[in-house]
RODO-501496 format. One record per residue (C-alpha): x, y, z. Coordinates in steps of 0.2 Angstrom, whole numbers, padded with zeros to 4 digits, always signed. Example, Ala and Ser with C-alpha at 12.3 -4.5 7.8 and 13.67 -1.06 7.14 Angstrom:
+0062-0022+0039+0068-0005+0036
END
This chain:
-0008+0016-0030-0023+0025-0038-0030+0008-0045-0021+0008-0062-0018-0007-0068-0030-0015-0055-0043-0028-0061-0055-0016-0050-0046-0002-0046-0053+0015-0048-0048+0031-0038-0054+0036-0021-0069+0042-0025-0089+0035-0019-0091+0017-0021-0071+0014-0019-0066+0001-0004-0052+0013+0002-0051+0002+0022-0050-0018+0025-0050-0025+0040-0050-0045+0044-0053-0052+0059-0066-0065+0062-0075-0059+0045-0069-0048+0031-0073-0028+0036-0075-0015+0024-0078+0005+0020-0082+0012+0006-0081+0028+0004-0098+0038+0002-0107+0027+0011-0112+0016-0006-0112-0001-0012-0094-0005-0018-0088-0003-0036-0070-0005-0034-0056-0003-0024-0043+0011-0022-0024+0011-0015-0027+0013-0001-0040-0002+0002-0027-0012-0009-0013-0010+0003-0025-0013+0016-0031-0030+0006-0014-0038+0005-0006-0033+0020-0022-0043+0029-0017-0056+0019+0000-0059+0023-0004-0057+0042-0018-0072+0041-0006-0082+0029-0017-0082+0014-0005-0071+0005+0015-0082+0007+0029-0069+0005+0032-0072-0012+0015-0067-0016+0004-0081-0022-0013-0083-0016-0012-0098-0006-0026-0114-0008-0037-0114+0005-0028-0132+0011-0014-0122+0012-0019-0112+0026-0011-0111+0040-0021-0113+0056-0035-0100+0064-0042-0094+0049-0060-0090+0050-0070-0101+0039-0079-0087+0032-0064-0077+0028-0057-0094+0021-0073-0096+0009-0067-0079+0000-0055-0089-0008-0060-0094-0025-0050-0104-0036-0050-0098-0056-0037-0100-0072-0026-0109-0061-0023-0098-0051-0032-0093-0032-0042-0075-0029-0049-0066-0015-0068-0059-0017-0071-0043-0009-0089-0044-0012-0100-0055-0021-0112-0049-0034-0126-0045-0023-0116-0036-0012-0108-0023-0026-0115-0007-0036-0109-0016-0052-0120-0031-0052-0103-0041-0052-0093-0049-0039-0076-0038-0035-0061-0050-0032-0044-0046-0029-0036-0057-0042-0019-0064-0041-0012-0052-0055-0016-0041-0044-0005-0042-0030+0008-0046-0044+0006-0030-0050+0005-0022-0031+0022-0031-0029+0031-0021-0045+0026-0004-0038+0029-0008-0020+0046-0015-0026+0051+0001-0037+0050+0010-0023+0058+0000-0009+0072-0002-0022+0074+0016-0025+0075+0019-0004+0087+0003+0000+0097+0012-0015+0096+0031-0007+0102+0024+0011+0117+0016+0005+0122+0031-0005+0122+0041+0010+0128+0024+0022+0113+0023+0033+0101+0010+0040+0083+0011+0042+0083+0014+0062+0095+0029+0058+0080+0038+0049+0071+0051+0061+0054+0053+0049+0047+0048+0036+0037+0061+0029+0021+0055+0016+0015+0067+0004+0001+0066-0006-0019+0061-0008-0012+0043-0007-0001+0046+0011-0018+0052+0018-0028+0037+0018-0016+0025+0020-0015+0014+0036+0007+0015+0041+0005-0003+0050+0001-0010+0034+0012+0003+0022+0025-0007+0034+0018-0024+0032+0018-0025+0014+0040-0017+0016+0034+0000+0004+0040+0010+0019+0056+0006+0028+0056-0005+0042+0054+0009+0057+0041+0016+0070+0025+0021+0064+0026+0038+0079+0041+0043+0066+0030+0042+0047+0022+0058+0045+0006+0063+0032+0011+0080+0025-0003+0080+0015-0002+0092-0003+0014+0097-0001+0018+0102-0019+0001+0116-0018+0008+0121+0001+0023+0125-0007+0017+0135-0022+0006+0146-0013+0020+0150+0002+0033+0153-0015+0018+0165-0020+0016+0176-0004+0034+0178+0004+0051+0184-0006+0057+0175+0010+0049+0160+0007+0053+0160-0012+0072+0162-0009+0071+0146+0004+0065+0136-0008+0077+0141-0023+0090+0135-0012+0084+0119-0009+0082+0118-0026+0101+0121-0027+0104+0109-0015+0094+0093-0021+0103+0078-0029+0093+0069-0044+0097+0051-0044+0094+0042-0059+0089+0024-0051+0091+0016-0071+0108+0021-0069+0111+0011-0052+0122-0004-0054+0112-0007-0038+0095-0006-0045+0090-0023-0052+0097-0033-0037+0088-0022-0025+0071-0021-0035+0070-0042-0037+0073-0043-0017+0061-0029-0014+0046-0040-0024+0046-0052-0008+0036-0046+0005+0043-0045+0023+0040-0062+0032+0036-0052+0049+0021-0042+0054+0023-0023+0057+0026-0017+0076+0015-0006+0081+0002+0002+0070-0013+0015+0068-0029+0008+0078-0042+0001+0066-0054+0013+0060-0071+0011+0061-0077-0002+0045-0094-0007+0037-0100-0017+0025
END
């Protein structure tokens, strides 16, 4: 989710497509304003979950072939497709259009490789709420932590199923929760105390150790074959 492992990923820094909107044309931002150079998690989650709403992307993942399509998708979002080593990709932005001089694509390893992290930790939930026998609608927040959590759009988090199926009003962004921490650890004996005894409270679950595990983590590689309810309004996009 920091673009590791990513045929173009990079971190959220200038040049990285961090927002994806498609509508009648692909939208973009990049962050800083520049040409883009890559494309960060955020903009990847954004990518695929466009994809799977327009039906380029089936739920198992695979690019589809343009005559594959189903129908209202825009001819020029359409073109994007490229087909290459057997399999299809999705271009971002053609080599004119990037600060590299080459054209970015989001290849099909890609997603695949979007789908093994998205699955480890769908798994990992779906796991965590049968240990304690709960169902997604009996959570009351989800709280995101995290660089990551505060750039990412929660309709499409929800599209792609690497949040549980809830209300976007109930997934919060905490922002650096670990340095929030620390410093309040630092300041208050109070605070300090609190948060030794949450330590003593907190159960480490080893998900390799989960007769569970495997089962839940090869259903969680399929996306969700509905679109999200709801969602953040689209933000501003150039490019």
């Amino acid at each position: 989710f920091e673009g590791a492992r990513i045929s173009c990923g990079m971190r959220a820094a200038t040049g990285a497509i961090d927002k994806v909107v498609i509508d009648d044309a692909l939208r973009i931002n990049v962050i800083g304003n520049a040409r883009p150079s890559g494309l960060c998690g955020s903009g990847l989650v954004d990518t695929v979950a466009e994809l799977l709403r327009l039906g380029i992307i089936d739920e198992t993942g695979r690019i589809l072939e343009p005559s594959e399509f189903p129908e209202g998708v825009p001819a020029s979002v359409a073109k994007r497709v490229v087909r290459r080593d057997e399999h299809c990709h999705f271009v971002l932005a053609n080599a004119a259009e990037s600060a590299t001089g080459e054209p970015l694509l989001l290849y099909q390893r890609d997603v695949r490789e979007l789908q093994l992290a998205n699955a480890a930790i769908r798994a990992g939930v779906n796991i965590l709420l049968k240990m304690r026998g709960l169902e997604a609608g009996d959570l009351k927040t989800v709280f995101i932590a995290g660089g990551f959590g505060n750039f990412i759009r929660r309709n499409n988090a929800l599209r792609i199923g690497l949040l549980p199926p809830i209300a976007c009003q109930l997934i919060r962004f905490v922002g650096n929760t670990s340095a929030f921490g620390a410093k309040r650890a630092l300041l208050s004996v109070t605070e300090k105390r609190y948060a030794e005894s949450v330590v003593r409270r907190v159960e480490h679950v080893d998900l390799s150790l989960s007769p569970d595990f495997q089962m839940e983590f090869g259903m969680a590689m399929i996306f969700p074959n509905h679109n999200a309810e709801g969602g953040d309004p689209v933000s501003a996009a150039v490019g």
